[in-house]
Each structure stands twice: as C-alpha cells, then as structure tokens.
C-alpha positions in Angstrom: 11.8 0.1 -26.5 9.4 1.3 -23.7 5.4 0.9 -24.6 4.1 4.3 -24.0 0.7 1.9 -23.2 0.6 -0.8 -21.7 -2.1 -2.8 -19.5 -1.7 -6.8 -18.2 -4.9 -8.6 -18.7 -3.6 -11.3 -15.8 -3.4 -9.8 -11.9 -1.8 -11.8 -9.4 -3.8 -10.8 -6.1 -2.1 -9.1 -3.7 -2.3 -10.1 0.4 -3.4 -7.1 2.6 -1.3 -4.9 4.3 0.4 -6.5 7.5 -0.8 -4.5 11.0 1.4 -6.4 13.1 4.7 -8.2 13.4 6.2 -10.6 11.3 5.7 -14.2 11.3 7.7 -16.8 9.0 5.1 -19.6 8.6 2.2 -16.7 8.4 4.5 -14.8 5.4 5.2 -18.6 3.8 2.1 -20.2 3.7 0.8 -17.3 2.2 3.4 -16.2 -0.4 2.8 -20.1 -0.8 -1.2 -20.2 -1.6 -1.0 -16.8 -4.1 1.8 -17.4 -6.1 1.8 -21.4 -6.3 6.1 -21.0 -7.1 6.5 -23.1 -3.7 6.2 -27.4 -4.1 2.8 -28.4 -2.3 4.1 -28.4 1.4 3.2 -26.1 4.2 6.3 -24.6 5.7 5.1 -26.3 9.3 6.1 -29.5 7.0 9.5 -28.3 6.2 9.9 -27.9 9.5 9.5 -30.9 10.8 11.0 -32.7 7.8 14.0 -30.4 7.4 15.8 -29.2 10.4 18.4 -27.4 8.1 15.3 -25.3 6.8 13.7 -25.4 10.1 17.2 -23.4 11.7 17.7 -20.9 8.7 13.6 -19.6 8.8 14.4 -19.5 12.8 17.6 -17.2 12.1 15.8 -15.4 9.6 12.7 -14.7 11.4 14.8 -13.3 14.8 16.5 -11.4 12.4 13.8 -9.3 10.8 11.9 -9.4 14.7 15.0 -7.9 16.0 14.9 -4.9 14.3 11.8 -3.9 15.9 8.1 -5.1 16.3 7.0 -3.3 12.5 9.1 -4.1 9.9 9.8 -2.7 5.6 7.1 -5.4 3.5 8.2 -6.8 1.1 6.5 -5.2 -2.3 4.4 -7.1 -5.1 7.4 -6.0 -7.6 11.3 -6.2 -8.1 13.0 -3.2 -6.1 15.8 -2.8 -8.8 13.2 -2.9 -11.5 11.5 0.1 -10.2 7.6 1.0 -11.1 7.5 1.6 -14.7 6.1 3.5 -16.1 5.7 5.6 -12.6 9.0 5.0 -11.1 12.5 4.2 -11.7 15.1 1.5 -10.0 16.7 5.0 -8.2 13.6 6.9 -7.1 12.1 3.4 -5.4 15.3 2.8 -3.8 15.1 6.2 -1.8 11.9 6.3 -1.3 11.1 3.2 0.0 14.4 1.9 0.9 15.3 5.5 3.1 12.1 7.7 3.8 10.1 4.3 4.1 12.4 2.5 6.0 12.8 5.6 8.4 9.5 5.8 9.5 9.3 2.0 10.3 12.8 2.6 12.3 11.6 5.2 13.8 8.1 3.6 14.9 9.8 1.1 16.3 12.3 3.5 18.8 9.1 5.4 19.8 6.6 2.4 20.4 8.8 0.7 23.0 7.8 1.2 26.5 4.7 3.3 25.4 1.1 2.4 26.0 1.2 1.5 22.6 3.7 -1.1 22.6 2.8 -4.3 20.8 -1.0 -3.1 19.5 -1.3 -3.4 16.0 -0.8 -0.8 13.3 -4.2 0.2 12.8 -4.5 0.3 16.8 -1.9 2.6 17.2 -2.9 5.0 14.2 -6.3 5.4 15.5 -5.3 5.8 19.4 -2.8 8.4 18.8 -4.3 10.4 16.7 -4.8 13.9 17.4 -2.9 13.3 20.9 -0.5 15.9 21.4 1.7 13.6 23.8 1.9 10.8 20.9 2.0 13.0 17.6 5.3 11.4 17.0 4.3 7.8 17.5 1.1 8.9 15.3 3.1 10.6 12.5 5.7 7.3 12.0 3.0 5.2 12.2 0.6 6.6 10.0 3.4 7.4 7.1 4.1 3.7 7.8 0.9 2.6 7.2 0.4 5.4 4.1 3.6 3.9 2.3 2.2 0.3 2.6 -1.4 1.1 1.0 0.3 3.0 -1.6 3.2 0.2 -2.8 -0.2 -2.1 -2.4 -2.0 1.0 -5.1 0.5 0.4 -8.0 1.9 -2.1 -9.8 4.3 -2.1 -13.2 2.2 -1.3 -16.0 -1.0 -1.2 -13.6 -4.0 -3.1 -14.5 -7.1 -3.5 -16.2 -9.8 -1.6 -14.1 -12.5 -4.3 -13.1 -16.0 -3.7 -15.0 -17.6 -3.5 -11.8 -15.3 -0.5 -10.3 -15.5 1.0 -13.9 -19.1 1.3 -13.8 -19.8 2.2 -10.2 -17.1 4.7 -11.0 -19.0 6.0 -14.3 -22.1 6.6 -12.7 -20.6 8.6 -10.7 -18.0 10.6 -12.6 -19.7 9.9 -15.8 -16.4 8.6 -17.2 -13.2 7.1 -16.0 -11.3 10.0 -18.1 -13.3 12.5 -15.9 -12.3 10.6 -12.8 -8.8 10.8 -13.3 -8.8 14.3 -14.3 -10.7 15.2 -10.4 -7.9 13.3 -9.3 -5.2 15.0 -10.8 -6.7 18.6 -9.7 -7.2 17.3 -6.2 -3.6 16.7 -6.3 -2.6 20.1 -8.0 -4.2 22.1 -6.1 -2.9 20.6 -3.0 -0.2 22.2 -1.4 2.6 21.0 0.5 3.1 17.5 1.9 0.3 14.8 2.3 -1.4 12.2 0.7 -4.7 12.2 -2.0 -7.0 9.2 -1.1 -9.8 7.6 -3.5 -12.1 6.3 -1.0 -15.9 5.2 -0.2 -18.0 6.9 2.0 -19.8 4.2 3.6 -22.4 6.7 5.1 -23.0 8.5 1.7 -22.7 5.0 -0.6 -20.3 7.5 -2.9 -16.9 7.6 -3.7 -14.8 10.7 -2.7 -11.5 12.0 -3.3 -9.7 13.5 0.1 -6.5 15.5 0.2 -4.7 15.4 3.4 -2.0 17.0 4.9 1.4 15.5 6.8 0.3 12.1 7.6 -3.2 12.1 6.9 -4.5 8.3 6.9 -7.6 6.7 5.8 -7.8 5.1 8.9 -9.2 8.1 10.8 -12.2 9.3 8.3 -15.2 8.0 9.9 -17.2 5.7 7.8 -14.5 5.6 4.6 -12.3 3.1 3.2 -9.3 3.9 1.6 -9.2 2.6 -2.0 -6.2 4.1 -3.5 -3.6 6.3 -2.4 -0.9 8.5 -4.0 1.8 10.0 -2.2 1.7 13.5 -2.5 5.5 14.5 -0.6 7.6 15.9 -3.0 10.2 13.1 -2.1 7.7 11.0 -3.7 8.6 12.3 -7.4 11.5 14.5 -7.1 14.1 11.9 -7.9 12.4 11.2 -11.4 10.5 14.4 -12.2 11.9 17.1 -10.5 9.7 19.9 -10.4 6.9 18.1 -12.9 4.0 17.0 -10.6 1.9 17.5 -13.2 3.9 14.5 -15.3 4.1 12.0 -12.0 0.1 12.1 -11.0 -0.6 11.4 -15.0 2.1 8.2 -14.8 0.3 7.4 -11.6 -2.8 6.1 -13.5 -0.5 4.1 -15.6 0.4 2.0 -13.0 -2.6 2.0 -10.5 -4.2 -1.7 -9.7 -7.4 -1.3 -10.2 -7.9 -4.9 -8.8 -6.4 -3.5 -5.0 -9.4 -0.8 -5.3 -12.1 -2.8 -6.1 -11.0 -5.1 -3.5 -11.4 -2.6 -0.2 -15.1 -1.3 -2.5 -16.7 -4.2 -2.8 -15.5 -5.1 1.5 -17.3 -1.9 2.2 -20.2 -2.3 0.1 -21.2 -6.0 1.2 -20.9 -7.3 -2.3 -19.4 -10.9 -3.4 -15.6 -10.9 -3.9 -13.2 -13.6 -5.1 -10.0 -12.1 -5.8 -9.0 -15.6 -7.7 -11.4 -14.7 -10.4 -9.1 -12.7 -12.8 -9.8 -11.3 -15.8 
C-alpha cells in the first residue's frame, strides 16, 4: 500500500552539485564522510594498501573521463525505484537516463576545442549566455546544470521543511499552503518549455518565484540564488501524467527537500549553517 502522506523526519545531506570533471578520490572521500557506509580509510589509503583497488578506481575513473570532461551524477536516490510519490522507475529512466544524459553528451561534443574547453560548468553557463555564436554550448550546458539542481530539489517522500525556511517563508507568503499555491500558478500559467525557480533576491532580501523559458538558469539572474527548481518541459511529466500538469506540480511538493533549499538561503543570507544538524 502507497501512503498518500508521507514525510522522513531524518535527511541525509546532500553534496553540491559538481561544476567540473570527475575525480575518484574527490567522489570517495566524500560519498565516504556523508554516508559513513565506507570502513574508516580514505581511498588515498586504499590506494597505497591495495593495488587491486588502486587498478580498478584507475580503470573506472578513465572510464567515466573518457566519455567527455562533464559527466551524468549520480542521484541521492535508487534510479529503478523512481521518485515516489513524484516519479516512477519509467519516467526517471527517460528523463534522466536519455534527455539528461543527451545534454551532458552533447556538452561534451560542443565544448571541445572551444574557448570554453575545460572551464567549469558555472563558467561556461555564464560566458555563453546570450552569445549568439555559443547558444548551443549555452543551451547543453545550462539544461545540464538545470537537471542537476533539480534531481538535488527532490528526494522520495521529500522532507520536513526546516523551521527556519518555514518561517522566513511565512512572513512572506503568510503561509506555506499560500506558497505552494504561487508556485503552482507560476507554473500553470507558464507556457511552453522552461523551468520555475524558488529563489532569493539577494538585493531585495525576498524570495521570488521566476518562470523561465528554454534553458533559463539561476546562474544568470543577478543577485539570486536558486533554491529550488522544477522542470517545467513536458518531457518532465508526460511519461507519468500525460496531459495532467496540474497533478505533477502538486506531487512535486511531496517530494521537495526542503533541507537542499534552506541550504543555498541561509549561503546567501550570511546566516550559520551545519547541514549535520538534522532534525
């Protein structure tokens, strides 16, 4: 039987979204320190201790940096398992397993022998934007970075919001039931493909909701930081719902974590953050 409501009290933090290419004792050591499911060795240890370890993380690591400087991440949740309640095994498999996996393909075509080649993510979003001669470098690696903040935005079953976002919220929106429901007719009332960000406006010290067309990123809104995103591309949903948007942006809040927003708030607000202290 499926709980129609559902919310975990423990969050596992999640680590930040990865702006440049893969390394195998980077990805260890910290898969290592957040999950503690590795024995109490840093993998510069097995390396030296092990040589059988130390050859297979070697093959491993010039197999994933062969495909190309960016690379799919690896998400916070089992693929097969899908989203619930947001997503199924199916719908996660296409999306990010095909129109995912595309753009980082097709980043990595384009980025080679470009001024752009080897900068990191964020370098290349902001230095090609709204250049006609790099649109397509821009568009991959914008949608890139889009799909990585939003498998970062959800998590099976969501989370508890944090009091701390829940009442910065509030005195805002007045409640967190009002909030949602600007949310969802931001994203009605948007037409066509793009993305609907939750974000803070540094230079107004409010929160704002921003619908953006194509590949519309976070990255290039002057003083904002994205908090949230949900993908708004009907490839996003179709699989599951069809033609009922209406049903996937309400399913969305059922899986938001809350704990990935008030992360990138309390970075742009200067306040005290330990993302070990869960609730």
């Amino acid at each position: 039987m499926i709980l129609a409501d559902r919310s975990i009290s423990v969050h596992l933090p999640k680590a930040d979204i990865i702006l440049g290419t893969f390394q195998m004792d980077s990805q260890f050591n910290e898969f290592r320190n957040r999950s503690g499911r590795a024995p109490d060795h840093y993998f510069e240890k097995y390396r030296k201790l092990y040589w059988r370890v130390d050859e297979v993380a070697r093959r491993s690591e010039k197999f994933i940096q062969d495909q190309g400087y960016f690379f799919l991440p690896t998400l916070d949740f089992a693929t097969y398992k899908g989203c619930l309640p947001l997503f199924s095994a199916e719908q996660l498999r296409l999306h990010y397993g095909r129109h995912h996996r595309a753009y980082v393909d097709n980043l990595n075509k384009l980025v080679k022998g470009s001024p752009f080649d080897g900068q990191p993510l964020d370098v290349i979003i902001r230095g090609s934007f709204q250049d006609p001669e790099h649109k397509a470098i821009y568009n991959n690696a914008a949608q890139h970075y889009n799909h990585c903040f939003f498998w970062k935005s959800i998590h099976p079953w969501g989370s508890n919001i944090p009091p701390d976002l829940q009442v910065a919220i509030e005195a805002q929106y007045q409640t967190l039931d009002k909030f949602k429901s600007a949310f969802k007719q931001a994203s009605m009332n948007f037409f066509g493909s793009g993305w609907i960000w939750f974000v803070y406006d540094s230079q107004k010290q409010v929160f704002d909701i921003r619908a953006v067309e194509n590949a519309g990123c976070a990255l290039n809104m002057p003083g904002v930081t994205g908090l949230l995103v949900l993908d708004a591309w009907e490839h996003a949903w179709y699989q599951d719902y069809e033609n009922e948007k209406a049903k996937y942006v309400d399913r969305y809040f059922d899986a938001v974590d809350w704990h990935w927003a008030e992360r990138h708030w309390k970075r742009a607000t200067g306040q005290e953050y330990d993302e070990m202290k869960w609730l």
